[in-house]
N, C-alpha and C positions, 0 to 999 in steps of 0.2 A: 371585522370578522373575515376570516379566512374563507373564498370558495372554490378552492382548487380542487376539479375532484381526478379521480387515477382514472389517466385514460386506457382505452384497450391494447398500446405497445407496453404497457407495465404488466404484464400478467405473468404468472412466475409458472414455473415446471415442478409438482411436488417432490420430493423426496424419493428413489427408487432406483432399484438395479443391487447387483451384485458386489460390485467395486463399493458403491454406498452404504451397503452393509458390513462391508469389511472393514473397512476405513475407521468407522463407528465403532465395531467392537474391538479393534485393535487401540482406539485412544481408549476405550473403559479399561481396560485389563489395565494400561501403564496410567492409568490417572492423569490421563491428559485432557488438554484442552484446545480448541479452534476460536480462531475468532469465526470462523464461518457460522457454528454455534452462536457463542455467548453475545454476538451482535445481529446476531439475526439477519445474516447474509440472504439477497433473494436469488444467488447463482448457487447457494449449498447444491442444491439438488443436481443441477448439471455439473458442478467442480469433482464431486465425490461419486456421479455415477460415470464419469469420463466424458473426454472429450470437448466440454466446455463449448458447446455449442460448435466446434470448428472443423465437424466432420472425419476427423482425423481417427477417430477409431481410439485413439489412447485410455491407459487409466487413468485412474481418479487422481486426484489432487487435493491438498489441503493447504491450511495454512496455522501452525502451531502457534498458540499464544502462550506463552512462557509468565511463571512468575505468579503462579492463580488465574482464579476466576473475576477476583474485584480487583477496582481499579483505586487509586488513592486521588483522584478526580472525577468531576462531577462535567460533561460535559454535554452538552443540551442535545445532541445529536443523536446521541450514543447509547445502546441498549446495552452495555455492559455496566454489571452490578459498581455501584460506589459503596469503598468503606471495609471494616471488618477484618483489616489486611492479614491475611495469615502467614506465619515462616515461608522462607523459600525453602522447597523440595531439593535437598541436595542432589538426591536420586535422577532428580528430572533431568540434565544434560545426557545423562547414559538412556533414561528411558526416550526420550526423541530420536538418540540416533538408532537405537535399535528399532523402533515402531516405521523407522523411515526405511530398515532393511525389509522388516516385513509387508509393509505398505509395495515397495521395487518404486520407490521415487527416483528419479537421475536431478531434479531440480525443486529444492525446498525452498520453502516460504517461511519465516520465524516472524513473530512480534510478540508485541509483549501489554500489557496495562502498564499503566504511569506506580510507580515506587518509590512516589517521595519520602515516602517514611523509611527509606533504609538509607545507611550513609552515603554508599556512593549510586543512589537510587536502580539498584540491579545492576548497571552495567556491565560490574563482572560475572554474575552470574549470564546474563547474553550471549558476552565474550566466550564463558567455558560451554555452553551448548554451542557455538558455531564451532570452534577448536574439538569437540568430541564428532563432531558429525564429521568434517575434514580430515579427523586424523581416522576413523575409520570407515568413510567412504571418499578417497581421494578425487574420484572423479565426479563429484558430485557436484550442481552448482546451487550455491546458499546465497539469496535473495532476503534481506531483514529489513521490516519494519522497524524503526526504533521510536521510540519518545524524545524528548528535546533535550534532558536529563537538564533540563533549566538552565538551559545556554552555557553549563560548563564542561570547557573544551577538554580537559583530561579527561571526563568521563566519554565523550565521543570520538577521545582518543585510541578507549580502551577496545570498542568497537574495529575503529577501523584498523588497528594493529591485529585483529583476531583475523583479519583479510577472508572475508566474507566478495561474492562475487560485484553482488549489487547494497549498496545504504540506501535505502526509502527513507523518507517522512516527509511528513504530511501538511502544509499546509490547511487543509482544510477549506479555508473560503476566504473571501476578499480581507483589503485589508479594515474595511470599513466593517463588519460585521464578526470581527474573531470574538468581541463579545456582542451576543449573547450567544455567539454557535459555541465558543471552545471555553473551558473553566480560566478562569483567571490569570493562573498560570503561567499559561500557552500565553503566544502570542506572534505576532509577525514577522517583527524581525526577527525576533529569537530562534523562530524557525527556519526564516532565511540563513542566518549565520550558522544555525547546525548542518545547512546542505551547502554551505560556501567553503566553511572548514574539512567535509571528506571532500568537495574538490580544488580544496587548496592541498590540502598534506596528501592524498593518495593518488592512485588513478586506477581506482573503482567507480564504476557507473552510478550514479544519481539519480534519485527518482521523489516525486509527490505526486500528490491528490489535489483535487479539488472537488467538490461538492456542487453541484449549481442544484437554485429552488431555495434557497433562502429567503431573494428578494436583491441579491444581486443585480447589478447594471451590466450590459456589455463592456464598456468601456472599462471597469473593474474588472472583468476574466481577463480582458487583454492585460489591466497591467500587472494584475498579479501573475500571468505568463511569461509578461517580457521580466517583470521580477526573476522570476525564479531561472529563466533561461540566463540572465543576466550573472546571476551565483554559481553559475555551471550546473546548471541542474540540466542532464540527458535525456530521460524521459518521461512525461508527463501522462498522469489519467484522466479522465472526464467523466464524472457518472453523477445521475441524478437523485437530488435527496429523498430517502420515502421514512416518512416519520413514525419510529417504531413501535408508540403507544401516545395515548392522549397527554401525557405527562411531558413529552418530547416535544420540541417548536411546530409549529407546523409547517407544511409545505404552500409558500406563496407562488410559486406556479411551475408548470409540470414543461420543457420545453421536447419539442418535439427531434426526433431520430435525424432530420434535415441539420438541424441547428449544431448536431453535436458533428454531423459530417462536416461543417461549415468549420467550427473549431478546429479537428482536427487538421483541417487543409491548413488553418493558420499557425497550428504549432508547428507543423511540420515544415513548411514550403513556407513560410514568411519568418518564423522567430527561429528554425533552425535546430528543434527538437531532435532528438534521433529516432524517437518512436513516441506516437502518441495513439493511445484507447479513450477512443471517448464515445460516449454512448448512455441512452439511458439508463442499462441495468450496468455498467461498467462500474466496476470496487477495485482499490488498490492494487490488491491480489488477482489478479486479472489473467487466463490463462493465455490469449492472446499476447501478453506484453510478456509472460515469461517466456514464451514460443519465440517473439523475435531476440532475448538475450540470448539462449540458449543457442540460438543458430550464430548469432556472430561471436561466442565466446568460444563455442565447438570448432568453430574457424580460427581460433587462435589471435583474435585481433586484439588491440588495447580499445583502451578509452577513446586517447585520442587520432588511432588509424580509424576507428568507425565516424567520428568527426569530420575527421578527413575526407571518407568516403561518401559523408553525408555532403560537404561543401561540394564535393566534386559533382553530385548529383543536383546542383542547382539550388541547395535547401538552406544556406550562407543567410544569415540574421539579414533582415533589412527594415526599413525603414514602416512602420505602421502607416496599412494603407485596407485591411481585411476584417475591420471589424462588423461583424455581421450588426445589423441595426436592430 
């Protein structure tokens, strides 16, 4: 039996503020969706009442989930509805980009639920909401979360030809525990090889997740790091599991704000990440990691000049020697 109980750095900021209410009623009018919502985000409240904890005074933020509310997977983690799958909303690529003018976003977030019930499981539908937002907000920068679209490469094709700023996904967790964290589906390499192929064929930045509080070993975050840095994966998140309802796995232990500092030292400065968030309440969508894309993409650099910039700064892959114990 599980006794991890939440300690007091996990304590969340309700819901509140102006930006927060706008946000909100600007996705009911167009029938949209967030995963900050439908997964029961514990930074909703600071994302969508601004500023995201980093003093900076900005508006709110969100992160659009495309595609509905249910997801065509069942994943042990995850408080988004399984099942039920409804049509896609043709409507919804025009109604995101307009919700993004009235929202006055400069840097969007997209994801979507898994759609394996459709032929080419969404992807074109993705692709035409990143293509509407582009073609009517040019200066905008489009960060997407995708699915794995089950490791076939045309469809993650179709993505990265829509040239979107940033490709994410997600590992999720080691590679010894994808089941029973992720549905059957998913899986490890498959996930690797869809963040190997946007940085084999593009030079769009890369990005995943990982979850720690499964039950996870150190020795596991690190290889699943050096994994995914080893695929070209850019930048990496850190954030820790809090389990949504009793139906969900539970949390086998809580690690402390030291710990995830300790990580990001090693993504950064030992395996050669270009940006890493890691933290206990840190999620994918993370406003901090869109802060540092946004400043070197508004500088005009590529993939591999911030690479570059990054070696020059002493931050060059090396040899495993920083696994915290």
């Amino acid at each position: 039996m599980n006794t991890a109980r939440k300690p007091d750095w996990l304590k969340m900021r309700p819901p509140s503020g102006r930006e927060f209410t706008g946000i909100r009623e600007t996705l009911r009018e167009r029938n949209l969706h967030t995963v900050c919502e439908e997964a029961n985000c514990p930074n909703l409240g600071e994302c969508w009442s601004g500023g995201a904890g980093t003093g900076d005074g900005e508006g709110g933020t969100a992160t659009f989930m495309l595609m509905g509310d249910r997801c065509s997977r069942a994943c042990n983690f995850c408080d988004v509805e399984t099942g039920g799958m409804e049509p896609l909303d043709p409507d919804e690529p025009a109604n995101v980009a307009e919700a993004i003018a009235e929202i006055g976003l400069d840097y969007v977030v997209l994801t979507s639920v898994d759609r394996d019930d459709l032929p080419d499981q969404g992807a074109g539908h993705f692709a035409e909401t990143i293509r509407e937002i582009k073609d009517r907000h040019p200066g905008i920068l489009v960060e997407v979360l995708i699915p794995d679209f089950q490791g076939e490469e045309r469809l993650v094709r179709k993505i990265i030809d829509a040239d979107p700023d940033v490709i994410a996904h997600n590992v999720e967790t080691v590679e010894r525990l994808q089941f029973p964290v992720r549905d059957r589906r998913a899986g490890y390499e498959q996930s690797l090889s869809v963040l190997e192929q946007v940085d084999r064929e593009s030079d769009i930045y890369t990005k995943t997740s990982i979850m720690l509080g499964h039950g996870e070993y150190d020795h596991e975050v690190y290889q699943t790091l050096a994994d995914c840095r080893e695929r070209g994966v850019d930048i990496v998140t850190l954030g820790q599991y809090l389990r949504p309802s009793r139906s969900h796995l539970e949390v086998q232990r809580y690690d402390h704000p030291d710990k995830y500092e300790t990580w990001r030292r090693v993504a950064e400065e030992e395996l050669g990440f270009l940006y890493c968030a890691s933290g206990p309440m840190v999620r994918s969508s993370y406003k901090a990691g869109e802060l540092f894309v946004d400043a070197v993409l508004r500088e005009g650099k590529s993939v591999e000049e911030a690479r570059a910039d990054a070696r020059g700064d002493g931050h060059a892959g090396s040899a495993a020697t920083g696994v915290p114990e």
